[in-house]
N, C-alpha and C positions, 0 to 999 in steps of 0.2 A: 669463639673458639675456632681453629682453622685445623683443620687436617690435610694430611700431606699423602695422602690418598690415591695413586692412578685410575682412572678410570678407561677401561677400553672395551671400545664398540665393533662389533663384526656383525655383518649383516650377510645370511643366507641364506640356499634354498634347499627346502624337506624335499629331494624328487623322493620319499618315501610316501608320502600324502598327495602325491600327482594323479589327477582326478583323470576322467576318460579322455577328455580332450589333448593330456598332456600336461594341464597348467597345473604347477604348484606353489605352496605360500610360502613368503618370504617371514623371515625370521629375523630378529635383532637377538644378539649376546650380551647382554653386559658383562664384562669382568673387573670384579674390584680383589685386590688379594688373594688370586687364584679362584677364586669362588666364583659363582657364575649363574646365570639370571635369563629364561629366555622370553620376548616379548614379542605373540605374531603381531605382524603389522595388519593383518586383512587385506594383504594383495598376494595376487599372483603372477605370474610372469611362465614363460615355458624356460624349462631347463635348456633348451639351444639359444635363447635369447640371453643369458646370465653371463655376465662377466664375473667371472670368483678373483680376478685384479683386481677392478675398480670397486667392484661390488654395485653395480650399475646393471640397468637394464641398457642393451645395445639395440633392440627394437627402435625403428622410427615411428610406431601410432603415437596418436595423442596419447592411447592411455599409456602408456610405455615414459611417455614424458612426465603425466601425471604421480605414475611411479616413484619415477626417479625425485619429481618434486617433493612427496611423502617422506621417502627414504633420508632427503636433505634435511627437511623440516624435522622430522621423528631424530635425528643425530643431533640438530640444534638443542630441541626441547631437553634430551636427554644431558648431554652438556650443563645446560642453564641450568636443571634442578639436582644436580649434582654439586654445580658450584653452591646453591642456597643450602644445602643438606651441608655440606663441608664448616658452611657459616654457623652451624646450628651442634652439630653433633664432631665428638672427639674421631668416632670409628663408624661407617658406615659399610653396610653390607649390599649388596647388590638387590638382594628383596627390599629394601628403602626405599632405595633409588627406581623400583620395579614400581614399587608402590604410589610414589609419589609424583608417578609421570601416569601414571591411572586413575589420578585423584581418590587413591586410598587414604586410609590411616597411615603413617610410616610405617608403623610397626604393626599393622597386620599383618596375619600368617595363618590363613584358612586352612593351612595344615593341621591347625590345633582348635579349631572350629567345630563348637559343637553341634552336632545334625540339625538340631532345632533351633540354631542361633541364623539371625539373619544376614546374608553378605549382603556389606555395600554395593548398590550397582549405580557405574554410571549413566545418567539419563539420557536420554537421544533427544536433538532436535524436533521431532516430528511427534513424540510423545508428548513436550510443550508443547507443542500448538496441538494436539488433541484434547491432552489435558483444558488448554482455557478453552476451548469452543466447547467443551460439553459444560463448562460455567459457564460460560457466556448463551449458550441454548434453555440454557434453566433460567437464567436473567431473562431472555426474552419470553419465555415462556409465562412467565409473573410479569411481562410488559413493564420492566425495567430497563432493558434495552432495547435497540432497533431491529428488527428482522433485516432490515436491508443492509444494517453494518455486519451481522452475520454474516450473510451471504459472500462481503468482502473479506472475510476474514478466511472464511471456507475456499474462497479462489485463493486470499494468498499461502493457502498451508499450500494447495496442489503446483502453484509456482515455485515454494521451494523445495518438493518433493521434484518436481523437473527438472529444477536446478540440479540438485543431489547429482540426478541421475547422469544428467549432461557432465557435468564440472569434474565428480567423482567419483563415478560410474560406480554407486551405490544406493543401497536404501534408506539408509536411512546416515547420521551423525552423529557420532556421541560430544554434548558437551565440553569435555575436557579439550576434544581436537578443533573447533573452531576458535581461528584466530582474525584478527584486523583484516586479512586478505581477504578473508568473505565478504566484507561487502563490498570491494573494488571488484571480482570475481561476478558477485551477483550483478552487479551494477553494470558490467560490461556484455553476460550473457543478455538481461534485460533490453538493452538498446543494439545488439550488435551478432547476437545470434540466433536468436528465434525468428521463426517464419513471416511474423509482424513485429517487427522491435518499436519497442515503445517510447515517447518523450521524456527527455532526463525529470522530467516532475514527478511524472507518473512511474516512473523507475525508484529514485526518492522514497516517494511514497510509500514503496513494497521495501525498501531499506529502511524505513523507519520503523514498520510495521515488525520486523524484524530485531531490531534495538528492541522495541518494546516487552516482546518477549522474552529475550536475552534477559533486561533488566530485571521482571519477571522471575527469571533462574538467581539471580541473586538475594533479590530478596525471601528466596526460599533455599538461600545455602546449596543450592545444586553447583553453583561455579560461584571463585571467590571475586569476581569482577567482570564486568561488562566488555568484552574484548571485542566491542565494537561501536563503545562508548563515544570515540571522538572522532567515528565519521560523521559528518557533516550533513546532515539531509536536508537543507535550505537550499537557497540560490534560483529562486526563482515560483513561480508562482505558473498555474494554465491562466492561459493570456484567451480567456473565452468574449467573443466576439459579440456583443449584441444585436438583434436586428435593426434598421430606421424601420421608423413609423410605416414608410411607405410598402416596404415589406412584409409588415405584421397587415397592413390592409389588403395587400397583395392574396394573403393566405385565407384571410375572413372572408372576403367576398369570392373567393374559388369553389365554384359550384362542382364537385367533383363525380358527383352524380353515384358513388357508391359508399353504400355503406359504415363500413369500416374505416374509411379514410376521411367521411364526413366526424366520427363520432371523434378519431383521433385531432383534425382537426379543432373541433371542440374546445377535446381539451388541451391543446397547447391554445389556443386562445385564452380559456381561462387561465391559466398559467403567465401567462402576457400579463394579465391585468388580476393577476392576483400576488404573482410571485410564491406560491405554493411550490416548494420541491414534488417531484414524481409522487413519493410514499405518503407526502403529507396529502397529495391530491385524490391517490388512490385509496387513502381513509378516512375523508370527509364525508361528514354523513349529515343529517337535516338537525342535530343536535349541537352545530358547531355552529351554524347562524343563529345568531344570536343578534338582540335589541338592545341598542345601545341608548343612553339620553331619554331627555325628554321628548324628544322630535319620534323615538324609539326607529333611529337609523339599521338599518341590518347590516349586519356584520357577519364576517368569517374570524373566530378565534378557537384557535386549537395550539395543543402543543406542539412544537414539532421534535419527528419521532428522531432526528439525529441528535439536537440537543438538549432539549425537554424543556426549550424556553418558550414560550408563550408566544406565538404571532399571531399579530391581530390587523385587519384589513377591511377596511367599507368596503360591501359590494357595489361594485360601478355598474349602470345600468349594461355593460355588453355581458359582465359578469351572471346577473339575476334572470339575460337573456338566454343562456346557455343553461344555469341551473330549473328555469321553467321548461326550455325542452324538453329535458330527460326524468322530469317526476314520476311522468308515466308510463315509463322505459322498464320493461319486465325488471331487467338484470339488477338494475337501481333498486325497484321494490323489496326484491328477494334478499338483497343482500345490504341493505339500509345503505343506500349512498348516494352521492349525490351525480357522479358520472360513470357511465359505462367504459372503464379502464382495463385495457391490455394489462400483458406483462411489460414490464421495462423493455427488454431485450425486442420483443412484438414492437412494443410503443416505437421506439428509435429506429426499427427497422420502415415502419410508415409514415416515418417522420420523413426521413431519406427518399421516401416515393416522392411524397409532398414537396419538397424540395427541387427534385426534377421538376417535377409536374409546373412548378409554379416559378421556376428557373430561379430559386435561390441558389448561389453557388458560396464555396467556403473562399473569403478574402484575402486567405494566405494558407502556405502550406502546414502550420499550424491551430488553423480552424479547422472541426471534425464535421463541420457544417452542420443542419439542422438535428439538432438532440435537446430531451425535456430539461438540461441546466442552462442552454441558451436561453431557454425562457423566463428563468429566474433573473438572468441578470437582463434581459430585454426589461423586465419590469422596474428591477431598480434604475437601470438608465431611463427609464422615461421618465420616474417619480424625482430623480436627481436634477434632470434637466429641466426640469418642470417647476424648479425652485422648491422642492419637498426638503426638509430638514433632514442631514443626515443620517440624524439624532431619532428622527420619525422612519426616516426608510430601514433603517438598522432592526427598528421593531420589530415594525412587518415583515421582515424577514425570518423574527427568529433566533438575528444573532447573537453569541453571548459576549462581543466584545465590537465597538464601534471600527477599530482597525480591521474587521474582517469586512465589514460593509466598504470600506476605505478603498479594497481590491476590485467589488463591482463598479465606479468609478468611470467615468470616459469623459472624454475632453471628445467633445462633437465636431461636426465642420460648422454649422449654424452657427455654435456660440463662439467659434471663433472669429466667425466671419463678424456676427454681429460686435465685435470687442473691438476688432479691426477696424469696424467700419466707425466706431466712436473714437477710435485712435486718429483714423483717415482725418474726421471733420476736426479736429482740433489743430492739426499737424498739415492741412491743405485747405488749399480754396476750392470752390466749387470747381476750379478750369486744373484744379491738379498740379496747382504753383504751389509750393511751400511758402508757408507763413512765416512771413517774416519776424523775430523776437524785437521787442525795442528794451 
């Protein structure tokens, strides 16, 4: 069915509602058949800055631009669910079209709402992501999930409560109003306006995190689709840097003569030659070495806390050398473990000393230089080049799929040289003449 409907939009400002400062909120009209609909937008603007021509803010700030961007977007929306309402119904009335640009009922009319009946409300952004961190805190709390993926979860609500504020100069989001520009929007504040902008990976990352939840809203009927379903959060991988051998020797034998930087030293050495991530390292305790065989070899197996898949690891003798230091280490005793560990944010901060100290420098402007994931994949690179089975190093890790082990990976200068050098003696003589074919 098509209706032949006018629809007309005017957009104004209440200076009857203009607050101390001056500033008052802008309005939309709907009018369908004389009848008429009004919708705050939740901005303000000052009445000298109002064009009642254009219906524009004539201010130059960002937010003034922002405005005007709402203003355009909010006339779009209104449009488009006017056209779909036309598709669907003979006669529409302006509360409809009110309604179903709020993600109401169409035919709600809280006019006739009884006191004790419940309204619809649109959900906010920041409510989702409260909403699952307090599931996700009870999951950890029954040691179902990570504490240390909380904790990423807990930073990314407060980056897009920043965002919000920055982008929208609000608190919070309703649902219904985010569309696909959000994550170009996030994606460009991430790497391009904050005081440390971040790597497109690592920006990604916080955009997917974001899908996730969206997705989330869907499968609980808060919104009828994911309007940020086909961005794209691949294209690239952290390109993290392993140490050579002679590096990792460089840090073991640094006599550093203090405390604190000897124990952290430690354990990034155990992390060297264990390949333990930070959380899995910081909750090893004397019940995870474990006797393997008949030889009854000692082992490190535990779950690890991000994927819940099993790594398993021989203790190498530099390994069983660092875990016999610290048995009789107060902090170990008291709190069953097996090394004396900072926090993360501590650990990496004296990693960075150590680094100085020991003239490690980052290879590119894409290495963060010395941090406790460089040493997970130091591990894999030495177990790789070492002729260790993929198929083997992928275990020990943890991972739950061989393609994730695939990214720790490196192509050395050694083995190329030595590939070369077997290419050299086929392809030359000793004096560096090509060999001749017959």
């Amino acid at each position: 069915m098509k209706s032949n409907q006018k629809l007309l939009i005017m957009f104004w400002i209440k200076k009857s509602k203009a607050t101390k400062n001056g500033q008052a909120p802008l309005y939309a009209r709907i009018t369908i058949d004389g009848q008429d609909e009004e919708i705050a937008l939740s901005r303000k603007c000052h009445p000298d800055h109002w064009d009642t021509e254009i219906k524009r803010v004539t201010e130059s700030s960002a937010e003034a631009r922002i405005t005007n961007l709402s203003i355009a977007e909010i006339e779009l929306n209104l449009n488009r669910n006017f056209i779909v309402l036309q598709s669907q119904y003979e006669h529409i009335t302006p509360l409809m079209l009110k309604n179903a640009f709020l993600g109401l009922p169409v035919h709600f009319d809280k006019s006739i709402v009884t006191p004790d009946a419940e309204i619809p409300k649109d959900k906010t952004l920041l409510e989702v992501y409260d909403d699952f961190i307090t599931k996700f805190e009870r999951q950890v709390a029954k040691s179902k999930r990570s504490g240390e993926t909380l904790r990423h979860w807990i930073s990314a609500r407060k980056k897009v409560t920043e965002f919000i504020s920055f982008q929208f100069s609000a608190t919070d989001l309703n649902l219904s109003d985010i569309k696909f520009s959000i994550a170009e929007k996030y994606y460009d504040y991430m790497t391009l306006e904050v005081d440390k902008p971040v790597s497109e990976v690592t920006a990604k990352g916080q955009i997917k995190k974001l899908k996730q939840i969206l997705q989330g809203c869907v499968s609980r009927d808060y919104i009828s689709k994911n309007p940020i379903q086909n961005y794209i959060c691949s294209g690239g991988q952290k390109d993290v840097e392993p140490l050579e051998m002679e590096q990792v020797q460089r840090i073991y034998y640094k006599d550093f003569g203090v405390t604190r930087l000897e124990e952290v030293k430690d354990a990034f050495i155990f992390q060297c030659f264990t390949g333990f991530a930070y959380q899995d390292v910081y909750a090893l305790s004397k019940e995870n070495i474990v006797k393997v065989g008949n030889s009854g070899e000692l082992w490190l197996i535990k779950d690890r806390g991000k994927t819940k898949v099993s790594e398993m690891v021989p203790i190498l003798p530099i390994v069983q050398e660092i875990i016999d230091k610290y048995k009789d280490h107060p902090y170990c005793k008291t709190n069953n473990c097996l090394l004396p560990i900072n926090s993360n944010a501590r650990y990496n901060g004296y990693l960075k000393e150590i680094a100085d100290i020991c003239g490690i420098v980052p290879v590119s402007k894409d290495d963060h230089g010395l941090g406790t994931h460089k040493a997970r994949h130091t591990f894999a690179d030495m177990m790789l080049n070492n002729g260790v089975p993929l198929e083997d190093v992928s275990k020990m890790l943890g991972h739950k799929s061989i393609r994730t082990t695939q990214r720790y990976c490196k192509v050395r200068k050694h083995r190329i040289s030595e590939n070369m050098g077997k290419v050299k003696s086929i392809l030359f003589t000793t004096e560096g003449k090509l060999i001749e074919v017959c």
